[in-house]
C-alpha positions in Angstrom: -7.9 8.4 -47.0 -6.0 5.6 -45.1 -3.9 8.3 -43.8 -6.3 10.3 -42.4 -8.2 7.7 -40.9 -5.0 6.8 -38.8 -4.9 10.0 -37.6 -8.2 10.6 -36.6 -7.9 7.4 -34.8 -4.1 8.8 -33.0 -6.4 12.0 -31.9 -9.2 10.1 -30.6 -7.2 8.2 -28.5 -5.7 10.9 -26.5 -8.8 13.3 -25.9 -9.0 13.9 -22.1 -12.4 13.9 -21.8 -12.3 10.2 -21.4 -11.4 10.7 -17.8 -15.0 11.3 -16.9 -15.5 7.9 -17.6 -17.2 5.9 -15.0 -14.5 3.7 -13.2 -14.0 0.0 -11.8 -11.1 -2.1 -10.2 -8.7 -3.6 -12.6 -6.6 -6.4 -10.8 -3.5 -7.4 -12.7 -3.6 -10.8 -14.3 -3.0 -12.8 -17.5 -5.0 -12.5 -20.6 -5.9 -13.3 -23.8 -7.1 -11.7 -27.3 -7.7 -11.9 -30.5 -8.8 -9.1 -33.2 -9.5 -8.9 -37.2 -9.5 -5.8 -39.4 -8.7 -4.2 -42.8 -4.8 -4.0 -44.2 -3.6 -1.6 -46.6 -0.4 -1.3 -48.1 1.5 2.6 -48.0 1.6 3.3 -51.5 5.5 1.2 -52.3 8.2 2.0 -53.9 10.4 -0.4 -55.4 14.4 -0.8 -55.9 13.6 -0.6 -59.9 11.4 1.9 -59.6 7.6 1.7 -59.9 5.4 1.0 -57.3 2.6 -1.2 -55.9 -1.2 -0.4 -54.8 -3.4 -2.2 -52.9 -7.0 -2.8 -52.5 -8.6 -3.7 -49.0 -6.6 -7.0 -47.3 -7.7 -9.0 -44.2 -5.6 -9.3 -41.0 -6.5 -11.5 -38.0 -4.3 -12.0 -34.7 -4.0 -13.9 -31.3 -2.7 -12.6 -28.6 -1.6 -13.4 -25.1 0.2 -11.0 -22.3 -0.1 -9.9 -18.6 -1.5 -6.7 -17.6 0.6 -4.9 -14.5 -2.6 -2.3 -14.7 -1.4 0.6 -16.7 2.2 -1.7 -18.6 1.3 -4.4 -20.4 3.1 -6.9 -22.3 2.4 -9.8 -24.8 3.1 -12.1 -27.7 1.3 -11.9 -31.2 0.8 -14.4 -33.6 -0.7 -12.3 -37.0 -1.6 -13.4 -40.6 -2.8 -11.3 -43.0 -3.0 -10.8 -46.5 -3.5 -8.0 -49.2 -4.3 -7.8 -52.7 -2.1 -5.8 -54.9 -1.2 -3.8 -58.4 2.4 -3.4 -59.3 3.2 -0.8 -62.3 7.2 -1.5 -62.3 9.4 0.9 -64.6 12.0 -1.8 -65.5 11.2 -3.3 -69.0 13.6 -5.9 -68.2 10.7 -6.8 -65.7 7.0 -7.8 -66.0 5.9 -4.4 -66.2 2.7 -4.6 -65.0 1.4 -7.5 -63.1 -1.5 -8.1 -60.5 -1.7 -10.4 -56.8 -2.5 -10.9 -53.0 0.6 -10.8 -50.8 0.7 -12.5 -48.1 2.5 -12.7 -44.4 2.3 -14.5 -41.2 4.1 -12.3 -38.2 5.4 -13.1 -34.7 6.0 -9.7 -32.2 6.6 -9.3 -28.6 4.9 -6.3 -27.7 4.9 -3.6 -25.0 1.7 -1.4 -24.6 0.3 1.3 -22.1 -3.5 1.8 -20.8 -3.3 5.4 -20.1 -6.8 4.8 -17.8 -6.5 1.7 -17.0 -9.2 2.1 -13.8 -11.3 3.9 -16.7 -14.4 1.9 -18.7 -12.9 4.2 -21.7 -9.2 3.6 -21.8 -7.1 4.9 -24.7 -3.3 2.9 -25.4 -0.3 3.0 -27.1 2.0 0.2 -28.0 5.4 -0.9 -30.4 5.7 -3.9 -31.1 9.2 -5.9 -32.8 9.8 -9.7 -34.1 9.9 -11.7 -37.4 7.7 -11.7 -40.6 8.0 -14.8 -43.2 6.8 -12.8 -46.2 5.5 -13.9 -49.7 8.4 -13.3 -52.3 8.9 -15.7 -55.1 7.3 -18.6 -53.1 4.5 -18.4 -50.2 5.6 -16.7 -46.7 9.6 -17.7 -48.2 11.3 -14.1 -46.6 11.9 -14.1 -43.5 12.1 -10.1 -42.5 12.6 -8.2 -39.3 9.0 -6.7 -38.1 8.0 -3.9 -36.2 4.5 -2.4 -35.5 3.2 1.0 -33.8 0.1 0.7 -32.2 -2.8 3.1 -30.9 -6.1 2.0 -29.3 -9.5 3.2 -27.7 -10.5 -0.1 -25.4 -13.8 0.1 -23.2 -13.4 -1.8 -20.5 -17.2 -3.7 -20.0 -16.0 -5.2 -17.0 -12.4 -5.8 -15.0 -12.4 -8.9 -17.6 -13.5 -8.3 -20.8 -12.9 -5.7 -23.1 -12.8 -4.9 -27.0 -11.0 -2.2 -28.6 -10.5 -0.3 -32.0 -6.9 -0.5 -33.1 -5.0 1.1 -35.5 -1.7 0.4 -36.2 1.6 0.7 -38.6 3.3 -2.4 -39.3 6.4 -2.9 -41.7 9.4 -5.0 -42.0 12.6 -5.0 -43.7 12.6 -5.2 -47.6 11.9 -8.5 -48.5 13.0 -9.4 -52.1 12.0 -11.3 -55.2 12.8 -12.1 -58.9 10.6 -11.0 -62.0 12.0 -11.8 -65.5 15.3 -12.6 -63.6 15.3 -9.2 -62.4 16.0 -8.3 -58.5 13.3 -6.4 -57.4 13.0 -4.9 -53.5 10.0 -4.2 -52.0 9.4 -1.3 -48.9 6.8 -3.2 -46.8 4.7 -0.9 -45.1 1.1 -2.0 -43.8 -1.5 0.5 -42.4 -4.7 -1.8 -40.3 -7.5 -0.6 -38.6 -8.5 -3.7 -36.4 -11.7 -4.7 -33.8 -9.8 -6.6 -30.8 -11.3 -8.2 -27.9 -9.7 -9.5 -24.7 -10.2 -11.5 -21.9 -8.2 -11.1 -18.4 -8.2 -14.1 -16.5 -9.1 -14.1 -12.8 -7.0 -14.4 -9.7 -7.5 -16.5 -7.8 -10.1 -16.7 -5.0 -8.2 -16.0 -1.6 -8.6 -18.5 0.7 -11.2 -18.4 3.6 -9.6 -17.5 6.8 -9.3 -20.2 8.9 -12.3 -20.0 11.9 -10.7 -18.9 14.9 -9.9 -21.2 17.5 -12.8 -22.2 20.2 -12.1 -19.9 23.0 -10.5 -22.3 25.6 -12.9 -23.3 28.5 -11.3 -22.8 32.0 -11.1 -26.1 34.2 -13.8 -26.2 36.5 -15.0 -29.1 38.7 -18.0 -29.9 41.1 -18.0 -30.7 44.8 -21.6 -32.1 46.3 -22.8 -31.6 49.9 -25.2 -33.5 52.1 -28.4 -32.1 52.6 -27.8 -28.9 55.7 -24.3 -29.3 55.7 -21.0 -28.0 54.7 -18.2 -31.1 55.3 -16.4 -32.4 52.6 -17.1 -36.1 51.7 -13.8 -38.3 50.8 -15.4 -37.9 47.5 -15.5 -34.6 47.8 -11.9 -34.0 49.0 -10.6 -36.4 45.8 -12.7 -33.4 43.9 -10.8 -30.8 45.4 -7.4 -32.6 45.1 -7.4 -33.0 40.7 -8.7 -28.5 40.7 -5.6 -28.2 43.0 -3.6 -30.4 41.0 -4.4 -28.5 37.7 -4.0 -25.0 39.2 -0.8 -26.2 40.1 -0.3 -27.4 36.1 -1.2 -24.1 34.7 1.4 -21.9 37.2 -0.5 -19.3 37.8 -4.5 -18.9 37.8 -7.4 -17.5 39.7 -9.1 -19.6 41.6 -13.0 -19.5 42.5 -15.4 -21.1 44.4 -19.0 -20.8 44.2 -21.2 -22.5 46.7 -25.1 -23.2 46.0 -28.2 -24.6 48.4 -31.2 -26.8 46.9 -34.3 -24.9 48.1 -35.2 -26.1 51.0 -34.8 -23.6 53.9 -34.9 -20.3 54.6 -33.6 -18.1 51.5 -31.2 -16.2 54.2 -30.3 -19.5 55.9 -29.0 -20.9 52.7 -27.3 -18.3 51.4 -24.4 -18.4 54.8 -25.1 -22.3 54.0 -23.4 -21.5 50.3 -21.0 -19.5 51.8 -20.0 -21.8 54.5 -19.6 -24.6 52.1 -17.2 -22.0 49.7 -15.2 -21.4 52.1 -14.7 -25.2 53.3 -14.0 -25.9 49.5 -11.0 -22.5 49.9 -10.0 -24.3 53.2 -9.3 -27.7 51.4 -7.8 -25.9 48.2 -5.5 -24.0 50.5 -4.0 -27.2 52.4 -3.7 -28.9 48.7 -0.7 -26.2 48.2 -3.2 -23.6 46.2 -3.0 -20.0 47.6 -5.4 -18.7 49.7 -4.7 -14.9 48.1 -5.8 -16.1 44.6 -8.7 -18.2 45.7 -12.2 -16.1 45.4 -15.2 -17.4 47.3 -18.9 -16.6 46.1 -22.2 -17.6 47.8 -25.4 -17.5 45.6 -27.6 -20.0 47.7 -30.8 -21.1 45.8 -29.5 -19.2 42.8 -28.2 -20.5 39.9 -29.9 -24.3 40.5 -28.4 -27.3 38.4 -31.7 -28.9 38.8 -34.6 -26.7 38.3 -36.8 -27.2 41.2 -40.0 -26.1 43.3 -39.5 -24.4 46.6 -38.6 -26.8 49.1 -37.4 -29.2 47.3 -34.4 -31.1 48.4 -32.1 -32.0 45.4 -29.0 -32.9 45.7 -27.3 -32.1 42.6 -28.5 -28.2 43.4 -26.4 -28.9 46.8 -23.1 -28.1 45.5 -19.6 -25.7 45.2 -18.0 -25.2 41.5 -14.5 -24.7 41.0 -13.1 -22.6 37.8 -9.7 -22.3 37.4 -8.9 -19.4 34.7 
């Protein structure tokens, strides 16, 4: 029955119409597990003849790998334990004779998720290591261990996900003495095991850093008396630092924008911007800047710093603003 069961499991595994299952993104990543099932022993042999047969034993395991999404590879630490009868043909021996053996494992493993962007995923695996094994005193062999593994997981998130596992494990022949009688044992294990696993996640990527402020262009202010278009000393000390830091950058373009308050004539004060633009080009020009990169706008009431009724004289709106970019 045992036999069959592993089978059924083996076919179940591999049935292709698991690749209509809906999908997800695993990520690769380290994980954890741990599962508990039923053991049985293969109906055993011995060197003296005779055999042993078992009744339902327990198995529970911890695990701990890293998933490449698809390869996998991890570390088991297993115990399990399986009650027994042995009918031995040696009368030198007990012949017949009853217990629970016993055996704590440790296996590095290699498995493969055949799906492993599937919420249905079936695996195989092999597994090799040691086994201390019962013989004449508790978990007193140490053995050679080896396991074959097949596995239907589902996958309830890219985290977590149980699985039904069956699996072969045996070791080399561990030995003990009955009656001062040798006897070797073939130690053969089927399990049929409920596993669960959880991936850790990577971690969060760092935030972008915000991008830079976008760099304001130098720009300074040059104020006019009211109706006129000569440059104060002030005014000229103004024009000497925009000079001074076109000069800094290398190479720039220059402009000037002139501006009236609103007092006037809209038409008068729109040749009054200009004329004061083009007195600010005129001092830029004998400061060393270029007059062919220097461009000179006139917006007259437009654009006030000080918003104002018609007619108003305000000097702050009486004015020519230098960008350098």
């Amino acid at each position: 029955m045992i036999k069959q069961a592993f089978a059924a499991a083996t076919a179940l595994a591999l049935i292709p119409s698991m690749a209509s299952a809906q999908e997800f993104n695993p990520f690769p990543g380290f994980y954890v597990g741990a599962g508990v099932g039923g053991a049985w022993f293969l109906t055993q042999t011995t060197t003296i003849g005779g055999n042993f047969n078992s009744t339902t034993g327990l198995i529970a395991d911890l695990v701990a790998g890293y998933d490449f999404v698809g390869p996998r590879l991890e570390v088991e630490l297993g115990y399990g334990f399986i009650p027994f009868t042995a009918t031995l043909a040696n009368t030198a021996a007990q012949s017949n004779f009853s217990g629970v053996g016993h055996q704590v494992h440790i296996m590095a493993k290699a498995l493969y998720d055949f799906m492993p962007a599937s919420t249905i995923t079936p695996y195989l695996g092999v597994g090799a290591g040691v086994a201390f094994v019962d013989s004449n005193a508790p978990l007193a062999s140490t053995q050679f261990a080896y396991e074959g593994i097949v596995g239907l997981a589902y996958n309830i998130d890219s985290q977590w996900r149980l699985a039904l596992e069956g699996r072969y494990v045996g070791t080399t022949n561990p030995t003990f003495v009955v009656n001062n009688v040798t006897i070797g044992v073939n130690n053969s294990n089927i399990v049929a095991m409920v596993y669960g696993q959880y991936k850790f996640a990577p971690p969060a990527a760092a935030a972008p850093p915000p991008p830079p402020p976008a760099a304001t262009p130098p720009s300074f202010m040059v104020f006019f008396d009211w109706d006129s278009a000569r440059l104060s000393e002030a005014s000229l000390n103004v024009v000497r630092q925009a000079a001074a830091a076109y000069k800094s950058k290398g190479s720039a373009r220059v402009t000037a924008t002139g501006h009236t308050d609103t007092s006037g004539p809209e038409a008068y004060n729109m040749a009054l911007s200009l004329r004061r633009a083009n007195a600010v080009k005129d001092a830029l020009v004998r400061d060393g800047v270029p007059a062919n990169v220097i461009t000179v706008i006139g917006r007259g009431e437009k654009g006030l710093l000080v918003q104002t009724g018609d007619g108003v004289r305000e000097p702050q709106n009486r004015r020519v603003e230098i960008i350098i970019q």
